[in-house]
N, C-alpha and C positions, 0 to 999 in steps of 0.2 A: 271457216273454222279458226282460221287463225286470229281474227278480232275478238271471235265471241272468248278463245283465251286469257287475250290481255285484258278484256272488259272486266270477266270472272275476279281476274288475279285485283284489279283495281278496286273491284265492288268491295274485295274481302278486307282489303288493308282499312276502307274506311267505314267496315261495317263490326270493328273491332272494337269491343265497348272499351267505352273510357269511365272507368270509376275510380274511385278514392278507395283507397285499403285504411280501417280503421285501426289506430293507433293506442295502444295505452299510455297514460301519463298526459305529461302538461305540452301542449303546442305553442311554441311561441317565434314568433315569425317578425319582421319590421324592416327597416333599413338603418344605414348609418351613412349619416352624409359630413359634411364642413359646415362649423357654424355660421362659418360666414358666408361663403359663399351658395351657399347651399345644395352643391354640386353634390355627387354621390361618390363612395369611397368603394370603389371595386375592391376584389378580395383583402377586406378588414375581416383581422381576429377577431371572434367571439368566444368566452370561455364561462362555462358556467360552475356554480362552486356551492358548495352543503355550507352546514351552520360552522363544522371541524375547518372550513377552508379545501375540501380536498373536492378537488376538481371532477367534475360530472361528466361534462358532454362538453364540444366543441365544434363551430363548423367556421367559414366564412361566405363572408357575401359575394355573389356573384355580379357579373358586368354592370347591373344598374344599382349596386348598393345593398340590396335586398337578400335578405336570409332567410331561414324555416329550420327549426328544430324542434327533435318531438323529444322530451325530458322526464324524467319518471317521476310520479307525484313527491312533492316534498313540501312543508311550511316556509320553508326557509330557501331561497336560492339570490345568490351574487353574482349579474353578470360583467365584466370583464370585458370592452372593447376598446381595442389597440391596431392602429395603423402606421405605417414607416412614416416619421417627422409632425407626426400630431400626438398629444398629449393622450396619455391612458383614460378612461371615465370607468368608474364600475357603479353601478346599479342593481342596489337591494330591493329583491323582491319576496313582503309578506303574502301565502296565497294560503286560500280559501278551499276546503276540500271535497267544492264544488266547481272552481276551475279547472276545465279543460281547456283554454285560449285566452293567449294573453299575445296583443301587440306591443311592439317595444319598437320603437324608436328611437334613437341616442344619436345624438350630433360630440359629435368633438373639435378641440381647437388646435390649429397648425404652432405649432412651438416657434416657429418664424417671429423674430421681433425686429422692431427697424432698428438698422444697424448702418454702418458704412460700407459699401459697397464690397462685398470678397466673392472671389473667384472660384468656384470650386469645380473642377473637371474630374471625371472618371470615364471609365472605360468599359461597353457592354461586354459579358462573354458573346465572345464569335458567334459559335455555335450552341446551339442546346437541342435534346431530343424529348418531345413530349410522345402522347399514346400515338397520337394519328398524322404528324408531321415532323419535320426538322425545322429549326430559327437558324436565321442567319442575321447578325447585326451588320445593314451595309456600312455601317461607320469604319467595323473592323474590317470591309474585306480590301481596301487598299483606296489609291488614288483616282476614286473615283466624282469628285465634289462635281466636276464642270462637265461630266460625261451625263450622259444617259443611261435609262436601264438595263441596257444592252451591258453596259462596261460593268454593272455593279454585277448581271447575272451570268459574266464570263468567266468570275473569280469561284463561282459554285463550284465545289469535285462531282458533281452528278451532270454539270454541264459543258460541253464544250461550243464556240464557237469558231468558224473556219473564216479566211480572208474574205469571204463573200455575203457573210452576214447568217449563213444555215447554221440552226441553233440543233442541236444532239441534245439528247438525254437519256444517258447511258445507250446510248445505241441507236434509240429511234427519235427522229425528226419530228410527231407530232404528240402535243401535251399540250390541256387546256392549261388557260392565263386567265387568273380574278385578281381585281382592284377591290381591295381592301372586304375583300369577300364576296365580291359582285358578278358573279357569274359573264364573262364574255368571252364569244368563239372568236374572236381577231389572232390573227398570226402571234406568237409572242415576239416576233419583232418589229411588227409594227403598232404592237401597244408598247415594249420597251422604250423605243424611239422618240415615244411622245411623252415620259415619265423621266424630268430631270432627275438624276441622282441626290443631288439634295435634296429632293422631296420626299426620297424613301428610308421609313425608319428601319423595315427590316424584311427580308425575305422570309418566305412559309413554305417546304416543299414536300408536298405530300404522295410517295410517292407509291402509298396504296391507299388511296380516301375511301372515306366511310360512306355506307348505301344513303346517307343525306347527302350525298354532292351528286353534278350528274352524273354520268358515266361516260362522258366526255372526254378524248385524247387519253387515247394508249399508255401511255407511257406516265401518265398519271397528271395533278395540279402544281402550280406556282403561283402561289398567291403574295401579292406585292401589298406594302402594309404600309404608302404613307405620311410622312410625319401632319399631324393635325388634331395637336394639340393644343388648345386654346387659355389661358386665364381668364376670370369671369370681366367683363366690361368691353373696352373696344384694344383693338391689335393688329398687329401688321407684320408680315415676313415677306421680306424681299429678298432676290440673288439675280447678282447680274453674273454674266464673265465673256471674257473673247482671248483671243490669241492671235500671235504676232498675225499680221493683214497680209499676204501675199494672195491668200483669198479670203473672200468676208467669213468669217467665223466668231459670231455673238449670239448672244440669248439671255434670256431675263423672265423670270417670273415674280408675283407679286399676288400677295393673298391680304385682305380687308376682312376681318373677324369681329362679330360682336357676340359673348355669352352673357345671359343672364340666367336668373334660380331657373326658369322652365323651357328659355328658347338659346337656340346658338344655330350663328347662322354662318356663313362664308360668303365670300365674293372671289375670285383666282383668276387672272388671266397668265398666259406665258406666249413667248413667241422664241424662236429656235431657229436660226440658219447657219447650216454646217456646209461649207462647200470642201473638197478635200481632193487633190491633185495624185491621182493614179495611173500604172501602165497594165500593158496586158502583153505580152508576148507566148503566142503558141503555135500549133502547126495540127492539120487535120490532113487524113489521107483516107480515100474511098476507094475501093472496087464496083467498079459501075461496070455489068457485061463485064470485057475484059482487058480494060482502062485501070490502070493505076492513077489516079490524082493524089499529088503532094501542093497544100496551102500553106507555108508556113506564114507570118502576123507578127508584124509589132507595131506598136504603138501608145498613144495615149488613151485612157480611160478615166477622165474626173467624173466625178457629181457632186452636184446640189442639191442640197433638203433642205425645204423651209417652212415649219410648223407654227400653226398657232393655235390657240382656244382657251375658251370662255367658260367657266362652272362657276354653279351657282346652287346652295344649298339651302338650309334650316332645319333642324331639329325641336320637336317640340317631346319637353320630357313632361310627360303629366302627374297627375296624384292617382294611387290604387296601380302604378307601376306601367303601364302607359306610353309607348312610346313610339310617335309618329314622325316619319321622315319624307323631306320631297329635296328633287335636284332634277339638275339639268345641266348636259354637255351640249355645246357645239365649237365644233372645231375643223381645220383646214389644213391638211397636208401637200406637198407637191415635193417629187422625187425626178429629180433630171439622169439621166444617164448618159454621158457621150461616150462618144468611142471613135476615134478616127485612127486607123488603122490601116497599114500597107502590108498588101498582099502580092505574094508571089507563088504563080499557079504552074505549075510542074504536070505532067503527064506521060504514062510511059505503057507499052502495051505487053500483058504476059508476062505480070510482074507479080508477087507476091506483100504485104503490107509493108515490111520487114525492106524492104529494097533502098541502096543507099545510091540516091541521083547527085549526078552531079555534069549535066547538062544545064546550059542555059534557061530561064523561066520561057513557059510560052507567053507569059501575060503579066504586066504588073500592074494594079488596079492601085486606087484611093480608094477604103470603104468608111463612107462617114454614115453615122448612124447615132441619131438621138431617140431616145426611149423614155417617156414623159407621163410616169401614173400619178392621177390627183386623185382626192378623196374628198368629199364633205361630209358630217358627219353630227348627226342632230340625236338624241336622246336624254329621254325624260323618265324618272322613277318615282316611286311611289310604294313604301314600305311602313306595316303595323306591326307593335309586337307588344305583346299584351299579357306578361304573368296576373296570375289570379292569387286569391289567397291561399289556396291549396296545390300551392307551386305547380298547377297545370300552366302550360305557356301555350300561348297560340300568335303564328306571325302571319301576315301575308307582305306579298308582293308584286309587284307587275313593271315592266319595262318596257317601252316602247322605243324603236329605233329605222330614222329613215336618214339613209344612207345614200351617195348617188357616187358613183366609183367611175373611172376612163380615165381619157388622155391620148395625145396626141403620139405617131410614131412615123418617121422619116426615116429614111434608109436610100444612099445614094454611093452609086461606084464610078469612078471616072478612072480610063484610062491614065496613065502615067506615060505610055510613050506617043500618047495620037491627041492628049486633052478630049477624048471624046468622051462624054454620060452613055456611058454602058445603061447603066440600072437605074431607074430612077422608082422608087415605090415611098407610099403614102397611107396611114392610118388612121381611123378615129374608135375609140369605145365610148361608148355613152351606157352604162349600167346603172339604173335605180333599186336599191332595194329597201325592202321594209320587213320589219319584224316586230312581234309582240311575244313577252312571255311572262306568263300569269304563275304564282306557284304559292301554295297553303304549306303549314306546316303547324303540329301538333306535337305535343310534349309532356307527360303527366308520370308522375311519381310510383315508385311501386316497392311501397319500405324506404328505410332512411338510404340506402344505399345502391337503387337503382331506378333507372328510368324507362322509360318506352320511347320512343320517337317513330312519326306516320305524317306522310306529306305527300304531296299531288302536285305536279307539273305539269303545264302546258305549255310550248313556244311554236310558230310556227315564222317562216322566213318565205318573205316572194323575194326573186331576184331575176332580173328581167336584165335584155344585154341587147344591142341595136351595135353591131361590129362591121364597120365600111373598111372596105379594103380596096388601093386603088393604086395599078402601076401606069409610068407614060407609057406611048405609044410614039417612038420616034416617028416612024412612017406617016403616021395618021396625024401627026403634033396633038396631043392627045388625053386624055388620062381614061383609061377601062378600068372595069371591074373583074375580078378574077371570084368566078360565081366558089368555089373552091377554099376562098378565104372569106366569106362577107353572107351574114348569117345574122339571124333572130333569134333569143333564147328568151325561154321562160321557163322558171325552176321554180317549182312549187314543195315544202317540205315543213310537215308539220310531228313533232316527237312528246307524244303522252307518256308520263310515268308517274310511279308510286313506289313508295320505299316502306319498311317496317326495318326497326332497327331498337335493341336492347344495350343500353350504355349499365356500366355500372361495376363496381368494388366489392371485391372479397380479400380480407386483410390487406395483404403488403402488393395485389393485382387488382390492376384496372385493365377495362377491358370493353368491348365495343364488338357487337356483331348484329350482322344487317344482311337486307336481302330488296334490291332493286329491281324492278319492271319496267322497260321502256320501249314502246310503241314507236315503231319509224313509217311513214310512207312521204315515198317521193316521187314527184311527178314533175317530168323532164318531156319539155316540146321543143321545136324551133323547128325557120322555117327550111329548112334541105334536108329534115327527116318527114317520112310518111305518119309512123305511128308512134306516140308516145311512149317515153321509155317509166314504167314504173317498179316503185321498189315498195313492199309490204310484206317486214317483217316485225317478229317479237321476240326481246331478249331478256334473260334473268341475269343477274349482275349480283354476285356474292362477294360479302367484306368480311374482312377481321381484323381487329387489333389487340393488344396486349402491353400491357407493360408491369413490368415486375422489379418490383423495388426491393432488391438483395439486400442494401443494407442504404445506410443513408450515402456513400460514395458511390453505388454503384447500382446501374440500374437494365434491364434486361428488356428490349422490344420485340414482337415477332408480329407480320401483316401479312395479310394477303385480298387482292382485290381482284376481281376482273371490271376489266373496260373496253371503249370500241371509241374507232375515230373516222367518222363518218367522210366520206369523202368532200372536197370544196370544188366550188363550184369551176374553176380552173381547168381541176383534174376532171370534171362529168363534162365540159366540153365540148362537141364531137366533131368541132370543124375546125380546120388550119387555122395559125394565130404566128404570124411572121415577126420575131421580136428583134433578131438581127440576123448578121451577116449570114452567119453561120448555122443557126437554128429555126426550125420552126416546129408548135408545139401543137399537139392534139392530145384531147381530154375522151376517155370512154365514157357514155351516160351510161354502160351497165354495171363498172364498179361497183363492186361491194365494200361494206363497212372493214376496215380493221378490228381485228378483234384479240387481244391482250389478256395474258394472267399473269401477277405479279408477286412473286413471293419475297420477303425479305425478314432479317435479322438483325437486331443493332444492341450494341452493348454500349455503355457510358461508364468511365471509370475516373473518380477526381482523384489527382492525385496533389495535394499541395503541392506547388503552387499550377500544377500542371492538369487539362482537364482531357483527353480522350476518349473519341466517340469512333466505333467500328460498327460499319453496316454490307454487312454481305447480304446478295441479292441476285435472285434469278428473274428473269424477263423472257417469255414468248407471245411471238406474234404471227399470228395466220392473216389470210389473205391481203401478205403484204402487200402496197403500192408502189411497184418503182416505178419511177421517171427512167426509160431504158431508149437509146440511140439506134437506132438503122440510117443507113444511107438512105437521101431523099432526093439527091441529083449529086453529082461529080463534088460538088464545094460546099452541099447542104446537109445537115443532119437531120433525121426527125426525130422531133424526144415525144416519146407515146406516155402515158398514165396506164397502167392495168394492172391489176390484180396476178401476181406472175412468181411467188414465192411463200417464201416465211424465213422469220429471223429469232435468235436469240442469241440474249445477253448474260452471263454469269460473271460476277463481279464483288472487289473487296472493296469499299473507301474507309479510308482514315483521315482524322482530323485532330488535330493537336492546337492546343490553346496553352501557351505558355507564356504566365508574367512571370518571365524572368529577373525582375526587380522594378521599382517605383518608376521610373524610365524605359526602361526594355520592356517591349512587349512581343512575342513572337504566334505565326499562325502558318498554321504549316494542313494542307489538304493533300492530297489523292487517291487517283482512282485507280486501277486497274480491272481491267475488264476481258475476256474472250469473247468476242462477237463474233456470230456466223448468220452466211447468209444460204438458206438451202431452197432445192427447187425451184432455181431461178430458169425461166422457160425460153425467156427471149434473150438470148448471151449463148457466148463462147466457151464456158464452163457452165456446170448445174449446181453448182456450191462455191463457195469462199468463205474466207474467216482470217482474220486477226487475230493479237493480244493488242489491247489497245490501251494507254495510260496518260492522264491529264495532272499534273504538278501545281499547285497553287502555291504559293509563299505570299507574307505582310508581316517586315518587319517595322516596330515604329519605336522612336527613341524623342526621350522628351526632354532636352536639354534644360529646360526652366520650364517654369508651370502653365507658360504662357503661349510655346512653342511646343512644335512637336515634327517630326520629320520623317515620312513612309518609305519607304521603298517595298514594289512587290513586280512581281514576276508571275507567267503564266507559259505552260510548256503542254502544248499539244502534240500529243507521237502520232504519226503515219496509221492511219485507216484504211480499210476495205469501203469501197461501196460495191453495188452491186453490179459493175462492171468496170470497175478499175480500184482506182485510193485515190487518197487527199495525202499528199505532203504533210511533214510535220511543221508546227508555226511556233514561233515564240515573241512573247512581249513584253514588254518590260516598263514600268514608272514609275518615276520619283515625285514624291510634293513634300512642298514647305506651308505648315499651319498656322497662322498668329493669331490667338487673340487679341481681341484688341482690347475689350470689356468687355460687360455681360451678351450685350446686344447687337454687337460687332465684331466681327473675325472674315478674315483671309485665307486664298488658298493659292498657292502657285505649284503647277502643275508643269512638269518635264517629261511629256509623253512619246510611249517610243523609244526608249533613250540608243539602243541598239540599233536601231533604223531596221528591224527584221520584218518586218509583216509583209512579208512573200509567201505566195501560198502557190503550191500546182496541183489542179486538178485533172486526174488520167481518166478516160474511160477506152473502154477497147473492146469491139464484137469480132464478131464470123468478116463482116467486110466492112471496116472502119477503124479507125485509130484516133484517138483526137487528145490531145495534151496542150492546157491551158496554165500559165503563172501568172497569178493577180498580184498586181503590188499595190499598198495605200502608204501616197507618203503622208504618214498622218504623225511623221518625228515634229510634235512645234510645242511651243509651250502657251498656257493657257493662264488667264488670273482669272480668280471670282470674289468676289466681296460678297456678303449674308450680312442681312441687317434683320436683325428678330426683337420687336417691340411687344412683350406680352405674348407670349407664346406658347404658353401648355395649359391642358384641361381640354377635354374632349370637342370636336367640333362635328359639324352636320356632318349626313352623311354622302362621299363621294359616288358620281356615276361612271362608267366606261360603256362605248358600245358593245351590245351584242353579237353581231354577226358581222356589220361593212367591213370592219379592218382586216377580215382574216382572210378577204379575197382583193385587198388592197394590193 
């Protein structure tokens, strides 16, 4: 019953006739491109005019250039096309009143003439609020040239990140991540990770999308925009940078461009090693029977990351509006984690958590522990989009991604008063996966002022996993297998949908409402389960958008979406996975999906020279996932996945944009939020909750036209999770900008400047206690050089994986 549902609900979206509604007066449709270059000129004015001069109708062109307006019969019409930094054209037109369609084409020329060399810099607005997302300019959100997209999306008010790399968004931990509109389920930090900062021209955060996106991550999308912009002929952008060498920390990318009138193509590599010197000091206490153990730990904790890969693109723009794209990623990650840490293990009998020891240890151990995830990472695309003359659009597209995920994991204790190897254990994963997703989409006019939108999804993901787990055996000299940790998976999971959706303008509101379908089944084997675990369901997923333009300063938003975030395959799991000293983690294969409704409100008000955006918003989520702690022996914890509550978030942010004069520039964010966590099943309480608030600041002052100098700060307040909080964190950076000419400029980067990034994270049940502080010394400073030779006008289109990185 439940198939023949969603089959119904699909048949009907694409058995929805598509006609033309017939128009009075004259049609007249074309593009407007550069004459020289022949490139096409996105949103160009168009203004049509009578024989008196008095203006008729107006629209502009969309992404490829391309217009359509339908105009009331007349003899006589003038059109009128104007674009920022190219000369005006207008075009008289005598007609025949036997015309109904007239093509127009108009080229225009760049006012640009050769001159000597001048410099001219501006500055984007921060933020802006359109119907269905927020813009953020990474430019403006602080020092971030030599980071990654982690540092550019830490400066967001709707996101927070903690000393451990866990990204928030407004409250909840999972939300899909698209590259440049490209649909991929990867973690957002380990697609951030692999996107230098100067590659991104601007953040998108959509934090209730419309039934054309999927219905992926809860807490809504983050779409990353970037920079790839090309001039017509050949070109080149390069950035190196590193910092002071106590450990290796460099990185460099480098993009080879050629545009011509119909193809634009790219070549990009980059390569990334960040090593970064950290501690860890904390203390774990269990009730075992009726044994108190106290562990308290310190030590060291550095790691190494070192990234690279390969993209490669082409764009072909045709004639009759035409446009085919193909690319390809491959790329290589490896994340090191050490950890050597001294332990001192305490026990006392008939004691309560709460108990303050102060006897000698019974044990002091060494625990060394490296933890070593790689990634490879191959994906190919393949995208059509095809307007007609009758502004129907039709696009397709298909993805293909094979991925091969593990890594190595050692874990060793040595006594500290005997030199003897207590523990000696040993790991391997070997995970391949593959995924394909195919998806249609359809577009057609309905009056001068509104549209239909109708599309079909398919993707399906194998993810297969071969997990050896292997401790010595002093007695035996030795190495066993522990049947308990050491398992075969295969995860089988394919999601059908379809969407209808109604865009369109009624005076001074735009406006967007849709209606989503999407199909889930999943099928979960391995070999220490008897019967397969399967999931087969089907969900309706409703949008809405609004935006209402009060006056030309001021402008009015109201959304609401639902969405779901399917479990990863980490958390579906269902055998031990020993990652260190202190934990070992098991996944349920019967989780259920997360499921989200998203309401929000946002106002924009400009105020010379000042611009504020206010967005109030409510957030609920059912079948939350916590990652929740029980004792698993005297010094072990076990962190479980399950389905064990619900959360929500009600919450104000502000954002402020003030040029404060030709030099001063000021950007001021935050959030404030109550977040609670209720019916939580496996814990010490059945609810929790905060007021929770995140601080953004970037001030930047421009001494001469050539320099310019940031300083910005981030302030993270003390959180709830759903058995303890997170400390509050703060950070802070300065950089110095030079240009140098058009094609060269500098950044020095003072990162850190407080030396704060200490973070403690608490959790606490019925019988366990456990309080962790991460510190990264990541206070050093960093240079980057940018060398950009021919650099703007649109280029091929980028790819990102699908599914590997999200279980990276």
């Amino acid at each position: 019953m439940m198939q023949s549902n969603y089959k119904i609900f699909l048949i009907f979206l694409f058995s929805i006739p598509l006609v033309s509604f017939a128009q009075e007066g004259v049609l007249i449709e074309g593009k407007v491109i550069d004459k020289n270059s022949y490139e096409p000129l996105p949103f160009a004015s168009i203004r049509f005019f009578d024989a008196q001069q008095k203006m008729i109708s107006g629209t502009t062109t969309d992404d490829n250039g391309s217009y359509s307006i339908n105009i009331p019969d007349s003899n006589y019409l003038k059109a009128e096309a104007s674009f920022v930094g190219f000369s005006s054209k207008d075009t008289v037109l005598h007609l025949n009143p036997s015309t109904n369609h007239i093509t127009l084409n108009i080229q225009l020329v760049s006012e640009l003439a050769e001159m000597d060399e001048v410099l001219i810099q501006g500055d984007a607005l921060s933020a802006q609020m359109k119907l269905d997302k927020q813009e953020f300019a990474a430019s403006q959100l602080g020092n971030t040239v030599s980071g990654t997209g982690m540092d550019v999306l830490s400066r967001l008010p709707s996101v927070t990140v903690n000393a451990e790399g866990n990204i928030m968004m407004r409250g909840n931990a999972e939300f899909l991540v698209t590259v440049n509109g490209v649909i991929s389920n990867q973690s957002p930090a380990d697609i951030l990770a692999q996107i230098p900062a100067n590659m991104i021209e601007k953040v998108e955060l959509l934090t209730s999308p419309s039934a054309r996106m999927d219905a992926d991550g809860k807490a809504g999308i983050i779409n990353i925009v970037t920079k790839k912009e090309f001039q017509k002929g050949w070109g080149m952008v390069a950035n190196g940078n590193f910092s002071n060498f106590d450990l290796p920390r460099y990185g460099s990318d480098i993009t080879l461009h050629h545009s011509s009138g119909k193809f634009t193509s790219f070549l990009s590599g980059n390569f990334r090693r960040f090593d970064i010197g950290g501690s860890r000091i904390g203390e774990i206490r269990t009730l075992v029977g009726d044994t108190l153990t106290w562990s308290p730990s310190s030590g060291e904790r550095p790691t190494s990351e070192r990234i690279w890969g390969l993209r490669g693109g082409t764009t072909y723009s045709g004639k009759n509006n035409l446009i085919i794209s193909a690319s390809g990623f491959y790329g290589q990650r490896r994340n090191d984690r050490t950890a050597n840490l001294v332990y001192n293990e305490y026990s006392v009998l008939g004691e309560d958590l709460d108990y303050t020891f102060n006897q000698s240890p019974d044990r002091t151990f060494l625990n060394e522990n490296l933890f070593v995830r790689e990634g490879k990472f191959l994906t190919t695309s393949i995208d059509a989009n095809k307007t007609f003359e009758n502004k129907h659009r039709l696009s397709f597209a298909t993805v293909y991604e094979r991925s091969t995920l593990g890594g190595p994991l050692s874990n060793r204790d040595t006594d500290l008063g005997s030199g003897e190897v207590t523990l000696l254990e040993r790991s391997i994963e070997v995970s391949p996966l593959n995924g394909w997703r195919i998806q249609g989409d359809y577009l057609f006019p309905v009056g001068d002022a509104m549209s239909v939108e109708t599309g079909y999804l398919w993707k399906t993901v194998r993810h297969q996993g071969d997990f050896l787990f292997e401790r010595f055996d002093n007695e035996l000299d030795d190495w066993y297998r522990d049947p308990d940790f050491n398992d075969v998976l295969d995860l089988r999971q394919t999601v059908q949908g379809g969407y209808i959706q109604v865009n369109g303008k009624f005076r001074d509101i735009s406006f967007s409402g849709g209606l989503r379908g999407e199909h889930t089944y999943r099928n979960l084997v391995h070999q220490l389960g008897e019967t397969p675990y399967l999931m087969d369901r089907f969900d309706f997923f409703p949008s809405f958008q609004a935006l209402w333009k009060l006056s030309k300063e001021c402008e009015l938003r109201a959304t609401y979406s639902k969405r779901i975030d399917r479990p990863t395959t980490r958390d579906l799991a269902p055998f031990k996975n020993h990652r260190h000293s202190e934990a070992i983690w098991q996944g349920d294969p019967d989780l259920q999906p997360e499921i989200s409704h998203n309401f929000e409100m946002g106002l924009t008000k400009h105020y010379n020279p000042v611009t504020l955006i206010f967005n109030a918003y409510h957030n609920r989520v059912s079948n939350l996932i916590f990652r929740v702690n029980q004792p698993y022996n005297r010094i072990i914890l076990l962190t479980l996945a399950t389905n064990a509550g619900d959360s929500q978030s009600t919450g104000l942010e502000a954002i402020s944009d003030w040029e404060i004069s030709d030099k001063f520039k000021l950007y001021l964010s935050g959030n404030l939020f109550y977040f609670q966590i209720n019916n939580i099943e496996i814990s010490d309480r059945p609810s929790t909750s905060s007021f929770n608030y995140n601080l953004n600041s970037n001030i930047s002052y421009k001494p001469a036209p050539r320099w310019k100098v940031q300083w910005d700060a981030t302030y993270l307040s003390k959180s709830v999770t759903a058995q303890g909080f997170d400390t509050d964190l703060l950070l802070s950076n300065i950089g110095l900008n030079f240009v140098i000419n058009s094609n060269l400029s500098t950044d020095l980067i003072f990162q850190n400047i407080f030396n704060t990034n200490f973070q403690t994270i608490n959790t606490r049940g019925f019988e366990f206690l456990s309080s962790t502080e991460y510190g990264r010394f990541d206070r050093i400073i960093q240079l980057s050089l940018t060398y950009n030779f021919n650099g703007r006008s649109k280029s091929a289109k980028q790819v990102k994986t699908e599914y590997g990185e999200r279980d990276f």
